[in-house]
N, C-alpha and C positions, 0 to 999 in steps of 0.2 A: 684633885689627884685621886683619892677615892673614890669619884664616883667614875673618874676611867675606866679603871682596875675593875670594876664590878662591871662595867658595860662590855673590859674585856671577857672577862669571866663568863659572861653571859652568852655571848658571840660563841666562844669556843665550845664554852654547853652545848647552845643549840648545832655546832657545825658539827660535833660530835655525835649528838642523838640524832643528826641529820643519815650522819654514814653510816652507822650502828644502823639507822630506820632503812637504809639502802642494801646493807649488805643483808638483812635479812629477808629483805622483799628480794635479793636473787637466790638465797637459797631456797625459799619456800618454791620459786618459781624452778628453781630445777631439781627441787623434790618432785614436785608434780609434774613434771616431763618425765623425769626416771620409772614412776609410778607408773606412767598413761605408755613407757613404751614395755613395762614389764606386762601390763593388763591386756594391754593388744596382741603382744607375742603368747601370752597363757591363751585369748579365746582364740586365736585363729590355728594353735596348736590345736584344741581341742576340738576343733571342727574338723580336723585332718584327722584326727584320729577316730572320732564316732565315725567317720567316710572308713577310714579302715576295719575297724573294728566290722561296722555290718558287712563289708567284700570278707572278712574272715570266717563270718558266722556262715555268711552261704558258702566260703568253699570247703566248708567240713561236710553242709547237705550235698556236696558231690562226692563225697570219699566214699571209697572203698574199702583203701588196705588200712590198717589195724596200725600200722608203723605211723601211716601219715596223718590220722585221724588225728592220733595221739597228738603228735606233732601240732597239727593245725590247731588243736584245743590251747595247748601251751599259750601259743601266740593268741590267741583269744584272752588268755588271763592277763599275759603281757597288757596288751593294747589298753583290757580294760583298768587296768589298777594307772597305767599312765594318764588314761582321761578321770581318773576322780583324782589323781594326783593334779593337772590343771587346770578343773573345777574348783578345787583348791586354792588354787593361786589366785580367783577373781575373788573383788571386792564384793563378796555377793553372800559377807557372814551376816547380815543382819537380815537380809530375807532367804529363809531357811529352804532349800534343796533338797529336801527328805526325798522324795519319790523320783527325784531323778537320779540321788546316788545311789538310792536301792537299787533301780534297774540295774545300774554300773555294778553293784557289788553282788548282784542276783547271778550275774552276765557272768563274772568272776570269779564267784564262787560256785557254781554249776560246772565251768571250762576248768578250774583246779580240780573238784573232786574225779572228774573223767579222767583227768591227763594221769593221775598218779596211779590209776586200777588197771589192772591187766585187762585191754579191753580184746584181747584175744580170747581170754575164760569166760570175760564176761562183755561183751561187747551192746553196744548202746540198745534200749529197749525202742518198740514204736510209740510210749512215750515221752520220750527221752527226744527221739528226732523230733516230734511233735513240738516238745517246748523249746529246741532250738530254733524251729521254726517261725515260732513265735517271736523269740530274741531277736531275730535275720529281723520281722517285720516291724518290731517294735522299735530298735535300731535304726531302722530307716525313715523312716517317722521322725526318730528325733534328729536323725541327720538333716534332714529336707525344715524343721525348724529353724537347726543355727544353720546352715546354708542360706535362708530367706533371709535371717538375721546378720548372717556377714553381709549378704549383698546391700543389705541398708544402710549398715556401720558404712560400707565404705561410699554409697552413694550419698549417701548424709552427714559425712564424717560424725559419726556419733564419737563421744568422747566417754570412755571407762571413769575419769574423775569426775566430770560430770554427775554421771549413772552412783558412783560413788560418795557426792554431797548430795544426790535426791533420798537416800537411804540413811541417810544420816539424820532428816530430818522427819523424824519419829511422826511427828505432832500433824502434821499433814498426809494429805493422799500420793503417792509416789506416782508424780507423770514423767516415765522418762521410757525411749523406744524399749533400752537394752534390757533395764529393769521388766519392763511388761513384758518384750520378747522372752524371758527367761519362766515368769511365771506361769505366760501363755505352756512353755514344754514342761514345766515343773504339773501342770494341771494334768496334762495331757498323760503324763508317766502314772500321773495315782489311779488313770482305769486302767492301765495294764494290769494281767491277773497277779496276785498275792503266788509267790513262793519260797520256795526254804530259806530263808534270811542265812550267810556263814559269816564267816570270821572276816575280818576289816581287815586282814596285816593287806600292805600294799608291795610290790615288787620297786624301787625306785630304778627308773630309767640310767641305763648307764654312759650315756653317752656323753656326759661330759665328764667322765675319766676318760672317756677315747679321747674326747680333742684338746685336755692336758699333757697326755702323753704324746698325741700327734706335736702338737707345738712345744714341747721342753724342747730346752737346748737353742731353741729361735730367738731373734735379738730381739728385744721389748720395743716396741713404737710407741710416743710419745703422744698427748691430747692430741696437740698442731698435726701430727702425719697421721694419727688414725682417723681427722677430719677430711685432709688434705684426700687420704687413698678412697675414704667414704666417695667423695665429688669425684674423682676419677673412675669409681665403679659405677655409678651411679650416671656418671655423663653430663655432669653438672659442675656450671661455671663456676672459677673462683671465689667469685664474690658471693658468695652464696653464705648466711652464716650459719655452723655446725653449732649446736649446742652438745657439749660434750662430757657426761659422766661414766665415773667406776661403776663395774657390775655389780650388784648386791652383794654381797656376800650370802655366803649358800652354796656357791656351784664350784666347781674343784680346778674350773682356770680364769685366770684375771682377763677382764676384757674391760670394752668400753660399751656404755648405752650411749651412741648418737639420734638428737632429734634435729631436723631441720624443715624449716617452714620457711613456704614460699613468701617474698615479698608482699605481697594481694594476700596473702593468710589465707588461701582457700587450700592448698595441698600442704600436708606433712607429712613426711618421711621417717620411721622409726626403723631403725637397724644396730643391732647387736656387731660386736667385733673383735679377736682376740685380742689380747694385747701381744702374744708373741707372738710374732710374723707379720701380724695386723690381718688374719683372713676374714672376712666377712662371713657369718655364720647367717644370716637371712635377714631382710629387709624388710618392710610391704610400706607402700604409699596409697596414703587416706585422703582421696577427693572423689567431686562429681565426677561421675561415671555416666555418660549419656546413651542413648538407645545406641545399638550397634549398627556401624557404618563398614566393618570391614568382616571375613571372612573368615571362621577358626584355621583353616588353612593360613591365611594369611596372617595370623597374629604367629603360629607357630615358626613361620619363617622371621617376625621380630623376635621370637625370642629367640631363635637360632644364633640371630644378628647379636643379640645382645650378648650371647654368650662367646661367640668369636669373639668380640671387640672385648672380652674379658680375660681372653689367653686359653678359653677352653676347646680343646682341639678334638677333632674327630666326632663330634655329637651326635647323636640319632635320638628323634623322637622315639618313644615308645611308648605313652598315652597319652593324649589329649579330650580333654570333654569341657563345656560351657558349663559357667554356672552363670544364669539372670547376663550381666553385660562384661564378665570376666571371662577368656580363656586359663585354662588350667592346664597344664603341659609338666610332661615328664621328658626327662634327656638321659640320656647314658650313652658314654663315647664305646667305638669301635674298634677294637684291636687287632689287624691282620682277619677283619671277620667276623671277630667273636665279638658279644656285647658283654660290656661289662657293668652287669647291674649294682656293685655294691658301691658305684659310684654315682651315683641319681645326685638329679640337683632337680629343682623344680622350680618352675616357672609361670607367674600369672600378668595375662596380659588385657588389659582395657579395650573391648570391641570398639570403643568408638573411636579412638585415634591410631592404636598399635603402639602404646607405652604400654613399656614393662612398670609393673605395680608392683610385683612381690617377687619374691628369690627366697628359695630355703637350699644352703647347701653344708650342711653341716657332715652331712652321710659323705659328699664327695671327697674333705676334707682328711675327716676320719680313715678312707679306705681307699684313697691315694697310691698306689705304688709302682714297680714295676713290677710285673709278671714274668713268671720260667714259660717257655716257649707254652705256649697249647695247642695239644695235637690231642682228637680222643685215640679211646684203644678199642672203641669198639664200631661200630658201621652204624649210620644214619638205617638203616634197613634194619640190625639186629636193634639200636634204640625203638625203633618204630612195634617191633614184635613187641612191645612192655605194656603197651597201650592199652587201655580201655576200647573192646572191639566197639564201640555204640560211640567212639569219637571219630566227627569229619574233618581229619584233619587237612588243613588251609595253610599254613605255611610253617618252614620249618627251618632253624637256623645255629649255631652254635651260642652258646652262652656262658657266663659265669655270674652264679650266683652265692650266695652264702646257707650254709647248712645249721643248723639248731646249736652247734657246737662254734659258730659265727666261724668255720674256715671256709676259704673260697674253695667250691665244685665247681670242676668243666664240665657241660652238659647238651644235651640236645636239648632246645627250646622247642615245641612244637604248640601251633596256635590250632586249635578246632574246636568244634562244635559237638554238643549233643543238644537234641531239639532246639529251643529257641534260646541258649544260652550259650556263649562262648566260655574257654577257658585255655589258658598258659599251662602246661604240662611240662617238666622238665625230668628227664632222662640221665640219668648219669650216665656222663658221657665213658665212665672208666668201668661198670660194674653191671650198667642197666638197670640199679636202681631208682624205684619212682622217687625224685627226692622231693618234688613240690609241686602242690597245684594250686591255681590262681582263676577266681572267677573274675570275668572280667566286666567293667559296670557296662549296664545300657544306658542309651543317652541321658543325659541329666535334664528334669524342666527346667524353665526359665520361671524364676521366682519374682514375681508381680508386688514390688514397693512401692505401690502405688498406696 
């Protein structure tokens, strides 16, 4: 009879340390999902912004007026306090990034001390343009790094936790792509020249107070429908399974991290999603990526496609450029005419079949509405007298953008040239003021992962 009772005993021991051994092998396992989609969204955020950050640095080397410089530097400190802010977020504390956050905080603190001086009294010295000059090339440099480096990530599915257990372990040599891709730019930053080191505070990004207050008041969707809406955005069958976690805590609205992986375990999908209303904040899908078979025109008419078949109405490209075997694509819908930019959504598509890979729409989200009629007050002709005489301008069209005070301006768009560089000039459409200029990139190389 006793030695039943102990054989029970033992049984349910081990049935219990069997579930206890289960339940925590699935948490660990969607700890490291959670991770690998927050590490993926920090680098490829970061990559979009060092891409903005040098189009920023050159379009200050276009200014002129004293208002917009000013302006443009702002946005310079913006941009750059946001990329050491998701520099930050990679698991990348144990191999140390000295010289590539100085660049970041050089970039930063150079674009603050201008913005806040009257540069009308005192406006920018020739070496002053000089070392911005430098910033534009040095910026680009490290852009065309993580540029080569996404195009690996995704043609190799490199994995962040990965890169994050080779760095963990001290005692050996660190063989991993992303880790040496990093070091390779971290090298690269320490022969840029030495200057004035300033102050660390950073600006944090505001954008998700906009997409807390966009979505209050919307009903909460559930793990099961924020998977379920996932596969319907996405164009993906039911049987597909979602792995589905809470956002971090840290960010100021509740969402969900969805990951899901293909059957064959060659593609995974990471996507971010509120929880209230369930809207998809951005996506990207991690597989082989093979030489291109189809045409940047043509991926841009997939993603066209993709964004129809997602409720989004009235689209218009507004840039497109390759990187290595990705299309890269900008959209903003058309109202009666006008474009409306503070509604962008982005789009990246796979040359060699025409899937869509990535989705960033969080901007669309956020600046959603409807608009009071737009009519300007003043003449495509008297907008045109505001111009810079030495621009050829090439096309011209109505628009709406956002101002430094983030309210929406009606405006004249006008695209032209001075010598071999293009640039976006926008016109207030109500006063003739210059309110924004945009240099515009020249074609991107194709990045050899070989």
């Amino acid at each position: 009879m006793i030695r039943n009772v102990l054989i029970g005993v033992l049984a349910a021991a081990l049935i219990g340390t069997g579930i206890w051994g289960a339940n925590q092998a699935e948490q660990k396992e969607s700890l490291l999902l959670n991770n690998e989609n927050n590490y993926q969204r920090a680098f490829h955020d970061l990559t979009f912004h060092i891409d903005q950050l040098q189009d920023e640095v050159g379009t200050t080397l276009a200014m002129n007026s004293k208002k917009q410089l000013s302006s443009s530097l702002a946005e310079v400190w913006r941009i750059s306090s946001i990329a050491r802010n998701e520099l930050g977020q990679l698991p990348l504390g144990m191999m140390a990034l000295h010289e590539t956050e100085e660049l970041l905080n050089k970039i930063g603190d150079f674009s603050y001390k201008t913005t806040i001086r009257d540069l009308g009294n005192d406006p920018l010295s020739d070496k002053e343009y000089e070392k911005l000059q430098k910033y534009y090339d040095q910026s680009g440099e490290i852009k065309n790094d993580l540029r080569k480096l996404q195009a690996s990530s995704i043609k190799d599915q490199l994995k962040w936790t990965e890169a994050e257990e080779a760095m963990s372990g001290s005692n050996e040599p660190m063989d991993n792509s992303i880790v040496n891709g990093f070091q390779t730019i971290d090298e690269k930053a320490k022969g840029y020249a030495e200057t004035e080191f300033g102050p660390n505070e950073q600006i944090n990004p505001d954008v998700d107070e906009k997409i807390a207050e966009t979505v209050s008041g919307k009903a909460a969707v559930s793990k099961e429908q924020a998977a379920k809406k996932a596969k319907q955005f996405l164009g993906l069958p039911d049987s597909m399974n979602v792995d589905v976690s809470e956002l971090e805590k840290g960010v100021a609205f509740e969402g969900y991290s969805l990951t899901i992986e293909e059957p064959e375990g060659e593609d995974t999908i990471y996507l971010d999603m509120t929880k209230k209303g369930g809207h998809t904040l951005w996506f990207l899908q991690s597989r082989p990526v093979d030489e291109p078979e189809i045409s940047l025109n043509k991926a841009s008419q997939k993603a066209l496609e993709f964004l129809e078949g997602n409720g989004f109405e009235d689209m218009e490209m507004i840039d497109g450029k390759q990187y290595d075997t990705i299309g890269t694509f900008k959209f903003a819908p058309v109202v009666d005419d006008v474009t409306i930019h503070p509604e962008t959504v982005y789009i990246e598509v796979a040359l060699d079949d025409g899937e869509v890979v990535g989705y960033k729409g969080a901007e669309y989200i956020v600046n959603k509405k409807e608009r009071k009629e737009l009519s300007p007050s003043i003449t495509e002709e008297e907008a045109a007298e505001q111009l810079n005489p030495n621009v050829n301008v090439m096309e011209q069209k109505l628009a709406v953008i956002q101002n430094e005070e983030e309210e929406d301006v009606l405006c004249y768009e006008f695209l032209g040239t001075i010598n071999d560089d293009t640039y976006r000039i926008y016109i207030n459409a109500e006063n003739g003021d210059e309110e924004k200029v945009e240099k515009m990139k020249h074609a991107e190389p194709v990045y050899d992962t070989m």
